[in-house]
N, C-alpha and C positions, 0 to 999 in steps of 0.2 A: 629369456629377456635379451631384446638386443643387444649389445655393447659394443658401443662405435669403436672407442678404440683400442679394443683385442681385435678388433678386425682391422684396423689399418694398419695394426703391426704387424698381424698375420700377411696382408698384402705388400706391404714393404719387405717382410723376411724373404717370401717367394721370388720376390724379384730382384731382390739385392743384387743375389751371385752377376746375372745378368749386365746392371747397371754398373757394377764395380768393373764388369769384365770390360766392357765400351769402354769406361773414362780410362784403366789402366790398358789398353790395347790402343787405343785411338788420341787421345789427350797429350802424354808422357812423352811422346813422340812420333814422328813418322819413318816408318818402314812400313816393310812387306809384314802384313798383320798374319799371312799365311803361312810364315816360317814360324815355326815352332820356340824358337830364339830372339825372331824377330833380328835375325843379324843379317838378312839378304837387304841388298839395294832397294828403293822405293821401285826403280827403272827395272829390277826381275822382276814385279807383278805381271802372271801372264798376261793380262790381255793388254797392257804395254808392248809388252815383247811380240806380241800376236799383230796387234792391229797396228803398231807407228812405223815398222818398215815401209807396208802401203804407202800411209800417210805422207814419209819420208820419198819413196818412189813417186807421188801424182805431183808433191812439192816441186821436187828437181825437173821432169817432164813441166810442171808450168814455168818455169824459172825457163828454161832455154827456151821455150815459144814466146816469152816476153821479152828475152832478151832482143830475140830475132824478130819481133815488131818492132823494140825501139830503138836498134842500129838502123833500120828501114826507116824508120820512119824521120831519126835526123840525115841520115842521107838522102831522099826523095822528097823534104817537105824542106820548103825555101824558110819556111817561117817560124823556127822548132821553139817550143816556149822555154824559156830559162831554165825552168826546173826538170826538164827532160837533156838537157847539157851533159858532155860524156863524165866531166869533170865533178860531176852529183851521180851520176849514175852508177858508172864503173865503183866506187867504191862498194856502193849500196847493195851490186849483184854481188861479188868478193867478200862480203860481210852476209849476206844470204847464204851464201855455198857454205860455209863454216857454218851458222846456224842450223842448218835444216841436217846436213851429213854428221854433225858433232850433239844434236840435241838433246839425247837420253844422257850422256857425261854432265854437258851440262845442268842440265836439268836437275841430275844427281849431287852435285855438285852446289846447286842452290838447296837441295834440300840438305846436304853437310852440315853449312852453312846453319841452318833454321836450328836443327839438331844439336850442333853445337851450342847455341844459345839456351836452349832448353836444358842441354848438360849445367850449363853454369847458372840458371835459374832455380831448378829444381831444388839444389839444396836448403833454399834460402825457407821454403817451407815445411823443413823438416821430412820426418817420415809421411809420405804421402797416401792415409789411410782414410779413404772414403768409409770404408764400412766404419770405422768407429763413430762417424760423424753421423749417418743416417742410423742410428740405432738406436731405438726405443727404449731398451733397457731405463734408461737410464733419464728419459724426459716426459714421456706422455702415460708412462705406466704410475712410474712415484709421485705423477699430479695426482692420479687416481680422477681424474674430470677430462671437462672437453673446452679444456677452457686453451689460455696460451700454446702448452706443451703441445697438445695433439696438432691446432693447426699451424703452429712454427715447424714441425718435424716433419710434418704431411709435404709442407710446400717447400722446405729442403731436399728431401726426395724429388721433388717434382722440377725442381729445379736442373738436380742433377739428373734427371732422365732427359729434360731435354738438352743440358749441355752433351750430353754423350750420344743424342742423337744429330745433333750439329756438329758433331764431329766425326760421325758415318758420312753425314752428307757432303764436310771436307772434306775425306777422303778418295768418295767419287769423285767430286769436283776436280781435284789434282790429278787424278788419274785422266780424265777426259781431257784436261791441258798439257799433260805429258804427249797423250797422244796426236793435239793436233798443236805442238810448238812447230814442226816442220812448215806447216800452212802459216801459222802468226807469222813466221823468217819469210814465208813466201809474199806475204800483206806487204814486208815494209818497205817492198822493194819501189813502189809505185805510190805518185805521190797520190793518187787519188785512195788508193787503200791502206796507206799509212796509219789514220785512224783508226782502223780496227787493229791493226797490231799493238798502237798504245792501249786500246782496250785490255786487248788480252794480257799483257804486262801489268797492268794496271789490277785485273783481277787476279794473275798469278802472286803479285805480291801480297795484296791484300789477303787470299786464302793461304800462302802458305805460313808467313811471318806473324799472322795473327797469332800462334800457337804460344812462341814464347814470352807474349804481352798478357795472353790469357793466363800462363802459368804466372806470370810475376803479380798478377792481380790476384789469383786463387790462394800463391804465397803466402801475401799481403792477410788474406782471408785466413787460413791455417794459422798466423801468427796470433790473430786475434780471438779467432773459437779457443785457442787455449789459454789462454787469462779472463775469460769472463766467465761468468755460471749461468747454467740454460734459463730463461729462453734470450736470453741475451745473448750468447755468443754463438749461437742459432741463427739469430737475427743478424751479427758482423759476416757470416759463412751467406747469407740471404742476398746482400746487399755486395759481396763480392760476386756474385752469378751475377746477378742483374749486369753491373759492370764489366764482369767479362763477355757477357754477348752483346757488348754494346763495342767493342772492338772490332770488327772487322766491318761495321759500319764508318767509324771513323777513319780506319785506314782506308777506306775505299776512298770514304770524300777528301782525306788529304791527299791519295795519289790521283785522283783528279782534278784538282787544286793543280798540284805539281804540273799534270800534263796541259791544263789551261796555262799556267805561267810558263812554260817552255813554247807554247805555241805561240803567245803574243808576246815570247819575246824574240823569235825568230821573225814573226811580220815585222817588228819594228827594226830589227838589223839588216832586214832585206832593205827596206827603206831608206836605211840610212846610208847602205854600200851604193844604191842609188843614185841616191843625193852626191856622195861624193864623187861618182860616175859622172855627173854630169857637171861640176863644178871642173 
């Protein structure tokens, strides 16, 4: 006879080790997932170390040919626009050089930063024990049916498998903007590619920060799966995923909020130094 759910237990137990190993490798914090301790830098993952010197070397080579078009170009061109001024520029190459030659420190440096928040987060949810929480033992077996238990503990599982794989796909992510932070330093130098460096800020924050907002929600969640009786507190553990992947959407559209309200309020200071210009 079939029996749905000896078999969903059977496929949650096979893949438990798995998903506990993503949420507690990837989740809990960012490092190097490939040290054994997890105690090397974000910025020791080889292909950091492999690929951002390039990156870093074509950076620095474009930075002095655009320097050397735009001293040529306010010295030969009668009519140079404002924002090409030495007085905006000189700083913005000076502030490029430090960026692109200093950028795995820094880099590292924001990711401290992330880490540290997560240190002071994590205890708020006690011991941080996925497998007790996806475990049949104790919800879809004692129904003896297929009623609540099986599909509350089915899509708790499933919830956590894709949290833990949204956090594989974080970690690529970070890793690809480690690599090309030297390039973002090289955008911001120029007012016409300025935008894409707020871009890249804009998605570096949102992917790395989102971690200790998702922990302090999942917290929130551990507190509550343990004062109710299944399938209710199933259902508080349910309802905190949903919510945690709904975070690095909102930090995206507030830090592009942010970069909208910085932009319109530099046109209206331009305007306004204008106005007094001309008065």
């Amino acid at each position: 006879m079939f029996d749905l759910p000896s078999l969903l237990e059977r496929l949650v137990q096979s893949n438990l080790d798995v998903v506990v190993g993503l949420l507690n490798g990837y989740l809990l914090g960012t490092a190097d997932v490939s040290s054994p301790a997890r105690l090397r830098p974000f910025v020791d993952i080889a292909a950091i170390k492999d690929v951002e010197p390039y990156t870093a070397l074509a950076a620095d080579a474009a930075l002095a040919a655009i320097a050397m078009w735009s001293f040529y170009r306010l010295m030969w061109t009668h009519a140079a626009p404002n924002r090409y001024a030495v007085q905006l520029m000189l700083p913005r190459f000076l502030l490029a050089i430090v960026l692109i030659n200093y950028a795995p420190p820094l880099f590292q440096a924001a990711v401290d930063v992330n880490n540290a928040l997560c240190d002071a987060v994590r205890p708020l949810g006690g011991p941080w024990d996925f497998r007790s929480l996806m475990g049949f033992a104790d919800s879809a077996l004692s129904f003896n049916s297929l009623g609540a238990a099986l599909v509350v503990s089915a899509a708790l599982f499933l919830g956590y498998v894709v949290l833990g794989f949204a956090y594989v796909v974080r970690y690529a992510l970070l890793v690809v903007l480690a690599i090309t932070a030297p390039i973002a330093a090289l955008m911001f130098v120029l007012p016409e590619t300025h935008k894409y460096a707020r871009d890249w800020a804009s998605l570096f924050i949102a992917t790395l920060f989102m971690q200790p907002l998702q922990l302090l929600v999942l917290a929130v969640g551990f507190q509550l799966e343990k004062g109710g009786s299944f399938p209710i507190r199933h259902l508080f553990a349910l309802a905190t995923i949903y919510i945690a992947l709904k975070v690095p959407g909102a930090l995206h559209s507030s830090s592009t909020a942010g970069s909208r309200a910085e932009s319109t309020a530099k046109r209206y200071a331009t305007k306004a130094m204008k106005a007094l210009a001309r008065a």
